[in-house]
N, C-alpha and C positions, 0 to 999 in steps of 0.2 A: 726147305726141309724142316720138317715141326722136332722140334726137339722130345726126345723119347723120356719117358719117365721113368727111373726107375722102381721096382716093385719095394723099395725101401726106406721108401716115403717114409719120414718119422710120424707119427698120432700123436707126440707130446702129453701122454699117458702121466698124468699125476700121481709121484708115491706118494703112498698113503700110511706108509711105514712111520708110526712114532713112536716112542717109549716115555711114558707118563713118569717126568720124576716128582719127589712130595717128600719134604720134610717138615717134620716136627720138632718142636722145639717148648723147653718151658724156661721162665725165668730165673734168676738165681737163687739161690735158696737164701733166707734171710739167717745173719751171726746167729751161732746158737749160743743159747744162754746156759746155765747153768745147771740148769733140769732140760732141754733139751736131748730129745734120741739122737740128735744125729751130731756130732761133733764139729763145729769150724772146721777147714783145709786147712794144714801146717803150710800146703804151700799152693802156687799158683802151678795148674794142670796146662801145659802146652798146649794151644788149642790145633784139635787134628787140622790139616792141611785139604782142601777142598780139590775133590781131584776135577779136571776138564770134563764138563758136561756131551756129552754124545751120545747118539742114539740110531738106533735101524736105519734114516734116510738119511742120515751124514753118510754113514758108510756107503749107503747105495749112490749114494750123489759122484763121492771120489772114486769109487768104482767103476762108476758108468763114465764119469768125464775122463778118466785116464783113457779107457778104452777108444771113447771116440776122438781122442786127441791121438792117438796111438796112430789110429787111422788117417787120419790129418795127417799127419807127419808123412805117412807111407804114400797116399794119393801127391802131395807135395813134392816128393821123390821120383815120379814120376816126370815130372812138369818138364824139368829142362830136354830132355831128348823125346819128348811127345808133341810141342807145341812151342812157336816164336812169338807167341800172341802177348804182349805184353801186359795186357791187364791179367792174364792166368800166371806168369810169371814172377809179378809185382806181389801178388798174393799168396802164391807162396814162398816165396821168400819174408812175406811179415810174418807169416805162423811163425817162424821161429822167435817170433817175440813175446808166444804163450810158452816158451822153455821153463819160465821163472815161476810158472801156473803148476807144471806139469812136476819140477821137482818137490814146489810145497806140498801139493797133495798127494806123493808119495811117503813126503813127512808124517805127514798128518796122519797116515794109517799106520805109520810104525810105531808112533806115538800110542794110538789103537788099540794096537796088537791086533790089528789086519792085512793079513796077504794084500799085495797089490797085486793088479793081472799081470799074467806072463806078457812078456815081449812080442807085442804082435806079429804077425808073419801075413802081408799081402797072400790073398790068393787060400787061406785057409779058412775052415768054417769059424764064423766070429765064436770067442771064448763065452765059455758060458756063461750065465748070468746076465748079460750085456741086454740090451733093448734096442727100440728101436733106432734106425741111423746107420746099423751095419752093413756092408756089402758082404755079398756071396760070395764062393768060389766064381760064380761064374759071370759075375761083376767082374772081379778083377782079369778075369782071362778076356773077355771086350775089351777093355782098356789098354790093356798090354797091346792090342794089335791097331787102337786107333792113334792118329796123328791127324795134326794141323783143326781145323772147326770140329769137323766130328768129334775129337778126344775133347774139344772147349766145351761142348756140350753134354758129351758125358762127366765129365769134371766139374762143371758147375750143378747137375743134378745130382750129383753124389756131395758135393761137398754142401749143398742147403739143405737134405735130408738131415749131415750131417749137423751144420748148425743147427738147425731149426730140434733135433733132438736135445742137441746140450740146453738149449734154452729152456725144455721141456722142465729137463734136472734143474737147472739153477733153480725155477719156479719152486719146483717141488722141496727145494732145500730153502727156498725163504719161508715157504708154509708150514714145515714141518718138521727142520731140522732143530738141533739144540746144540751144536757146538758156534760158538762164535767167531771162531777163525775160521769155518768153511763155510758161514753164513755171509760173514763179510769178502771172501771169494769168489762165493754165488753172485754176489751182486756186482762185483767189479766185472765177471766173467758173463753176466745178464747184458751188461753195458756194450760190451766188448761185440760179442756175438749177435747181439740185434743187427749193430752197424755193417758187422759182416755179413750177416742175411741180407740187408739192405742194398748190398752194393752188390750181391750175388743176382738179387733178382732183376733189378736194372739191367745188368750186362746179360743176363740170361733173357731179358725182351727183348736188348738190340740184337742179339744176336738172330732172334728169332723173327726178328723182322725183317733184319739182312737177307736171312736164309729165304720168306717169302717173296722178298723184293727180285734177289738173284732166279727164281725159280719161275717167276712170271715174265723177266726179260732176259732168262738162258736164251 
C-alpha cells in the first residue's frame, strides 16, 4: 500500500514580514563656557532603558510555532490507543520534551503584548492566521477511525507536513526576525526539527517498502 499524501503538504513559504528599526544619535555636547547658549547639566540624565527589539516575523514565527506545536501535541494524543508500533510511540512521547519551547514562546508574546492562539481543538478548522502544516476537519475525522500501519502512515504524513512547516518559520525568523530570544529559539528548534523530519522520512520509506513488499507476496 503507497502511502497517501496528505493535501497539507507544507511549501515552507518564507515571511517576509520585517520592521526596519534606525536610530540616531549625536555626541555630547561640549562644557559650556561662559558666553555659551546652552548651559552645563547640573546633573547626570538617567539614560532611557532600551526596550526588546521585535518585529512582524517574531510575532508570526511564535504564532505559527504554538499552532503547530498545538497540533503535535493533539496528533500525539492520539498515539497510544491508535497504534503499538513502537517507533510512532517513542515519538510521541519525546514531543513532550518541546513543553519547555511551548511555554517560553507563550512568554515571549506576553511580554509583546500579543494574543497567543486559542487552545487547539482536534477536528476543527485550523485558527486563523495559521499556514501551512495544518490538518482539516476532515483529517482529523480519517485518523480517528484508523488503527495499527494505516493510522502509522497517516501519522507520519501529518506529522512531516508538520515539521517540515515549522522548519519553514524557524528559517524565516533567522532571516528576518529582530528579537534575540526568539532568534535563538529558531535555531535550537531548526536543530531539533530537521532531526525529526529526518527520522520521520526514514520510517516513512520502510514502511513504505514493507507495505510494497507485503503486497507483492500477500
Amino acid at each position: 500500500m503507497t502511502i497517501r499524501k496528505y493535501h497539507l503538504a507544507a511549501a515552507g513559504a518564507a515571511l517576509t514580514a520585517a520592521v526596519a528599526l534606525a536610530a540616531c544619535g549625536s555626541g555630547p555636547a561640549p562644557p559650556g563656557t561662559s558666553g555659551s547658549a546652552t548651559p552645563p547639566p547640573t546633573a547626570a540624565t538617567p539614560a532611557a532603558s532600551t526596550p526588546t527589539p521585535v518585529n512582524a516575523a517574531d510575532v508570526a514565527f511564535t504564532t505559527g510555532m504554538l499552532a503547530l506545536e498545538n497540533q503535535a501535541a493533539a496528533l500525539a494524543a492520539l498515539v497510544p490507543t491508535h497504534t503499538t508500533t513502537a517507533q510512532v510511540r517513542q515519538l510521541a512521547a519525546g514531543l513532550d520534551a518541546h513543553a519547555a519551547e511551548f511555554q517560553q514562546m507563550h512568554g515571549m508574546m506576553g511580554q509583546w503584548g500579543h494574543p497567543a492562539p486559542a487552545p487547539y481543538t482536534p477536528g476543527a478548522a485550523p485558527p486563523a492566521g495559521t499556514g501551512p502544516g495544518m490538518m482539516g476537519p476532515g483529517d482529523w475525522d480519517e485518523m480517528g477511525h484508523l488503527h495499527g500501519g494505516d493510522f502509522n502512515d497517516h501519522f507520519a504524513d501529518a506529522m512531516m507536513a508538520n515539521r517540515t512547516a515549522e522548519i519553514a518559520l524557524c528559517r524565516a525568523e533567522l532571516a528576518h526576525g529582530a528579537s534575540p530570544q526568539a532568534r535563538a529559539l529558531a535555531r535550537t528548534m531548526l536543530t531539533q526539527r530537521r532531526a525529526e523530519l529526518t527520522q520521520l522520512q526514514v520510517w516513512h520509506h520502510q514502511w513504505e517498502h514493507d507495505n510494497d513488499h507485503d503486497m507483492m507476496h500477500g
